[in-house]
N, C-alpha and C positions, 0 to 999 in steps of 0.2 A: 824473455819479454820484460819489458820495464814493469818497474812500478808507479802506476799514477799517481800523482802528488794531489795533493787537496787543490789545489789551483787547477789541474788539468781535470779532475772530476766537476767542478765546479762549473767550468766553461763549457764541457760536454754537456752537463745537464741543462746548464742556459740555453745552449743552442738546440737540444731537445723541445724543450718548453717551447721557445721562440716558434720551432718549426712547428708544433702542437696546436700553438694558439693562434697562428698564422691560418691554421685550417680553420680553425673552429670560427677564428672571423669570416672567413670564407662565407662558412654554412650560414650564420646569422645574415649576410648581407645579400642573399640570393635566396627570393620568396616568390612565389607569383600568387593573384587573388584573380576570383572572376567574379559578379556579379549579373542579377538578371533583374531588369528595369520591368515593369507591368504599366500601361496606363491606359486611358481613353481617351480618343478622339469626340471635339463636340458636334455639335451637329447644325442643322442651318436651321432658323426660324423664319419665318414666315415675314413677309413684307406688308405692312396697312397703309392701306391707301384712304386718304380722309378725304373731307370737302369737297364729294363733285361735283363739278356743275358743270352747265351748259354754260357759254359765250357767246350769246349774238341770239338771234333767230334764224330758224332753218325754213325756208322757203323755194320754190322751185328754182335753180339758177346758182342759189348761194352755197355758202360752205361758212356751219360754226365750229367756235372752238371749244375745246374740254378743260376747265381749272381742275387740278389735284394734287393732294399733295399726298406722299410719301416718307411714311415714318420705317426706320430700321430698328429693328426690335433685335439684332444679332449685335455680337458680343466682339464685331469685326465692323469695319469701312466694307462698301458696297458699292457697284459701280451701276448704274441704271443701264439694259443691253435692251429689252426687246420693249414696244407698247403697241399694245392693241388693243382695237374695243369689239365686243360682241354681245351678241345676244339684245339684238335691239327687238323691243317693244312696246305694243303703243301702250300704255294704260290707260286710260277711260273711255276708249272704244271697240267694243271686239270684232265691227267692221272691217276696222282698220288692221293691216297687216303689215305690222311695226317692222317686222323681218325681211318683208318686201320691200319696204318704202324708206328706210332711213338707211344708212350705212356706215361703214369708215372710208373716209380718202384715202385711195391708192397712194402710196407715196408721199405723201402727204409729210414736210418737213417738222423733225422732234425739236420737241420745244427747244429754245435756247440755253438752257442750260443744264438740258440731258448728259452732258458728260460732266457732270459737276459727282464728286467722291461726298455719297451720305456716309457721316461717322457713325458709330455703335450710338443707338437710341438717341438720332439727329431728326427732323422733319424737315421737308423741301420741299416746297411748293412749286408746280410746275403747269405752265398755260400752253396745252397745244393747239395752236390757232389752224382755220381750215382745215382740222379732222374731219368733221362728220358734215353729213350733205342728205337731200332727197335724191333718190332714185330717178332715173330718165321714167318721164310718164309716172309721177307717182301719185299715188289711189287718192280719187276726190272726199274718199269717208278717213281721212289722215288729216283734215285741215282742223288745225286749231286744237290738235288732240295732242296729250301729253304723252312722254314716252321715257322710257329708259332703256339703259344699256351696262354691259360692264365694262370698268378699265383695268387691262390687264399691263401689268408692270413683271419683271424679269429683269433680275440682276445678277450679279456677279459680283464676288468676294474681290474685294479690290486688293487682296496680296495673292488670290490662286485664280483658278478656273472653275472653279465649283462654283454653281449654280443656284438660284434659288428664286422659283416663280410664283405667285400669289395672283389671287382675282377676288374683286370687291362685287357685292350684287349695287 
């Protein structure tokens, strides 16, 4: 067998090392991490509806309209989807049977600019004309007597499908 020369233990030993540290790079560059995210979801606030009023007078034959407006209290744009009015009653005559005698128009066209997008904490004002009406045959102890009702409003998160319906006395 030979003898190895200082030059040939040299170059074995480098290419030792080389192949050594070639692994050891290895293991440094090949890691894995995982992570666990926690958080919540917000939630829908409630819609106010301001300013109602009557438009027009309500008399046997005709049809008025409802002014209001609609404030966004959510922290999102909202798209206006449903409006109804209920809960009619006369106030200053208990004669009168405000439930009987006043109502909502069936079908009755949403105001014009029902699909108009209320921004996060915007107000919109909205005029639904020939909404509400008397009743066929409606009660002689109803004339001239005052009444209320509510407007119900129903929207929709103008980026999802989640809902969020509110009612004003």
């Amino acid at each position: 067998m030979r003898k190895l020369t200082k030059r040939s233990a040299a170059a074995i030993t480098a290419a030792v090392v080389a192949v050594g540290g070639a692994g050891a790079a290895y293991a440094y560059w090949s890691s894995t991490g995982t992570g666990v995210v926690s958080g919540k979801a917000g939630s829908a606030a409630p819609l106010t509806v301001l300013k109602t009023e009557l438009v027009g007078t309500v008399n046997p034959g005709t049809k008025a309209g409802v002014a209001f407006s609609v404030k966004n209290e959510n922290n999102y744009a909202v798209l206006p989807s449903t409006l109804t009015l209920t809960g009619f009653q006369a106030v200053t005559s208990a004669a009168c049977d405000g439930a009987a005698t006043f109502q909502q128009v069936a079908n009755a066209p949403k105001p014009s600019n029902w699909a108009q997008k209320i921004g996060k904490g915007e107000t919109v004002i909205f005029t639904w004309n020939d909404s509400v009406q008397l009743t066929a045959n409606p009660d002689d102890d109803c004339q001239n007597q005052d009444f209320k009702f509510t407007v119900n409003v129903g929207a929709t998160s103008a980026e999802s499908s989640s809902s969020d319906t509110i009612k004003t006395p």
